[in-house]
N, C-alpha and C positions, 0 to 999 in steps of 0.2 A: 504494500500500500504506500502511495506517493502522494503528495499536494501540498499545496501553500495558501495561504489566506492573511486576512486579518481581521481585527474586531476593533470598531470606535468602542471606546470609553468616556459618554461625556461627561459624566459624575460618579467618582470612583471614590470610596472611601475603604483604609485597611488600617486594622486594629485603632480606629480611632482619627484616622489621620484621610483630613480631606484634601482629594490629589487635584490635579488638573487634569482637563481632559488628555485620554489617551490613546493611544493606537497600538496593540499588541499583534504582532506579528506572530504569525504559525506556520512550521515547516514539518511533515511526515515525511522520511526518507527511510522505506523499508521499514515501516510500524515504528521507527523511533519519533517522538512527537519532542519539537523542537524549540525553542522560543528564542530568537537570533537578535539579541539588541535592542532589547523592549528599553525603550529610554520613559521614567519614569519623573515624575514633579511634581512639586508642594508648593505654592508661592512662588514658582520660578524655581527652586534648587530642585537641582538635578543629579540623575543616577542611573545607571544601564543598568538590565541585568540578563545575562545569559544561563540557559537551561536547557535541559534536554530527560526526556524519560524511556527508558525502552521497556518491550513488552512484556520482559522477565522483571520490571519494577527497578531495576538499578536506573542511577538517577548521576546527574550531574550540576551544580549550580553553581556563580560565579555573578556576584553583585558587586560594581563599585560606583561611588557617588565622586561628583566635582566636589570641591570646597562649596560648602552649604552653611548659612547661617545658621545658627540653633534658635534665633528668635525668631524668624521668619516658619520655622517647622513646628515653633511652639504656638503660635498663631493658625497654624492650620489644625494641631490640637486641642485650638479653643481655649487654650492658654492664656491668658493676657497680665500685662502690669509684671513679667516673669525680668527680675531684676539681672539676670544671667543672659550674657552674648558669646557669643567664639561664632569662628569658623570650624567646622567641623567634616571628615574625612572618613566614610564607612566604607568598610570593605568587609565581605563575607565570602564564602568556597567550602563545598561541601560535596559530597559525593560518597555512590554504595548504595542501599537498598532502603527503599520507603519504609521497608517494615521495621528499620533500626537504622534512622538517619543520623550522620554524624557531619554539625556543619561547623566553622570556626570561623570567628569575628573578629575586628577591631575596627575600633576611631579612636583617630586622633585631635584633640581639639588643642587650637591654636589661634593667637589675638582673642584671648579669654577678657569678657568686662565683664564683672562683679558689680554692682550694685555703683556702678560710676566708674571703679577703679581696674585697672589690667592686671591679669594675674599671669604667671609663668604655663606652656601648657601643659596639659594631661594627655593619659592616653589612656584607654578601656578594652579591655581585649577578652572575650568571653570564646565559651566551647559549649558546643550542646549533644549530648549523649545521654542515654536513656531516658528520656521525656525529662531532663534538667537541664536550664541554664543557668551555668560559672560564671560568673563574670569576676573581675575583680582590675581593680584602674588606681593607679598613683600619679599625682599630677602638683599644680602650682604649689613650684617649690617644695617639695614632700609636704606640704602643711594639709593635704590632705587624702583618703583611702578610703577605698570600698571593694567590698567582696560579699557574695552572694549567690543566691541562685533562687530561681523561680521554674516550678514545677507544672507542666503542660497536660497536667491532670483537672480533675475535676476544682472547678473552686480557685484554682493554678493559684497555688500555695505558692508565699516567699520568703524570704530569710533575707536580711539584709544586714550588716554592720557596717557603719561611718564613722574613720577618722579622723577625727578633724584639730588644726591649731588656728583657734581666732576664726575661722570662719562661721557663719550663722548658717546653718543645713538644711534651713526650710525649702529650697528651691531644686537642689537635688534630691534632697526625699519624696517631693513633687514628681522628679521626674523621674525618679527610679519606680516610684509604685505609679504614675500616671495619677497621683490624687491632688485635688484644690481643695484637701479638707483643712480647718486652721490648726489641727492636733499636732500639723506637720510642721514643728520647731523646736530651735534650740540654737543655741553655740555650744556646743559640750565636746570633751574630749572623744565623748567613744557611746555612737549612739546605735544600738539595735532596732532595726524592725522586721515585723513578724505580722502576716495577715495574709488576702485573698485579695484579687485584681479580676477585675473581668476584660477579656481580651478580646469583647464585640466589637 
């Protein structure tokens, strides 16, 4: 089985995050179902990503973004008044069998502003195996750390710890559970969290 296609996207929303319109290209070459260069966007930042699945389920994936604003994608999250800017750099690649995906991550964020002021940059770099995401990123200046993981189960359980010196956490604990609840604050040395996310 061979053919190619494509699909407009004029309102696309994923885990939360509303895209721009889009165009997803499709290529079957020999029952392998293919996605060549689907260029993806939020307010303008931009991201490719390439795919391929064949008919025994083995899979191939390979995601990278341009330099993308984090306030411009926190806006399309419905985010607003979010004191936190960088420019930021995702990249993902995974590959092997649907039925035991195994993908690996990172961004890097750089021209970090804080709440007015510039910070040094970070970088976050996660793995995902067995229905958990690792994440764990050290950044401006070591002054501050996180590590965790969120489980792709029912309820998708997380765990999170934050390290932090001087800085106030309410804007990454924002953004690591996806919450605008006010519970989410502090300046503290060493802040745990523990809860449930929904990922509609």
């Amino acid at each position: 089985l061979n053919g190619r296609g494509t699909i407009q996207i004029a309102k696309g929303k994923a885990w939360g995050l509303a895209l721009d319109a889009l165009t997803l290209p499709l290529k079957i070459e020999n029952y392998v179902v293919k996605i060549p260069n689907f260029e993806l966007s939020a307010r303008g930042q931009r991201s490719v990503l390439n795919a391929q699945i064949s008919p025994n389920q083995d899979y191939q994936i390979d995601f990278q973004s341009e330099p993308m604003r984090l306030g411009e994608l926190a806006l399309a999250f419905g985010m607003t008044n979010l004191p936190l800017d960088a420019n930021l750099v995702v990249k993902v690649a995974g590959q092997g069998r649907m039925s035991a995906p195994r993908v690996d991550m990172s961004v890097d964020f750089s021209n970090v502003i804080y709440a007015g002021k510039p910070l040094q940059d970070a970088r976050l770099t996660g793995a995902y195996r067995n229905n958990v995401l690792q994440v764990e990123g050290m950044g401006f200046d070591n002054t501050f750390q996180i590590q965790g993981g969120l489980k792709t189960t029912p309820g998708n359980p997380y765990q999170f710890s934050v390290r932090s010196t001087g800085l106030d956490l309410t804007p990454f604990l924002q953004i690591a559970t996806n919450s605008k609840r006010d519970d989410l604050a502090g300046t503290v040395d060493l802040a745990q969290r523990r809860g449930t996310v929904s990922l509609a």
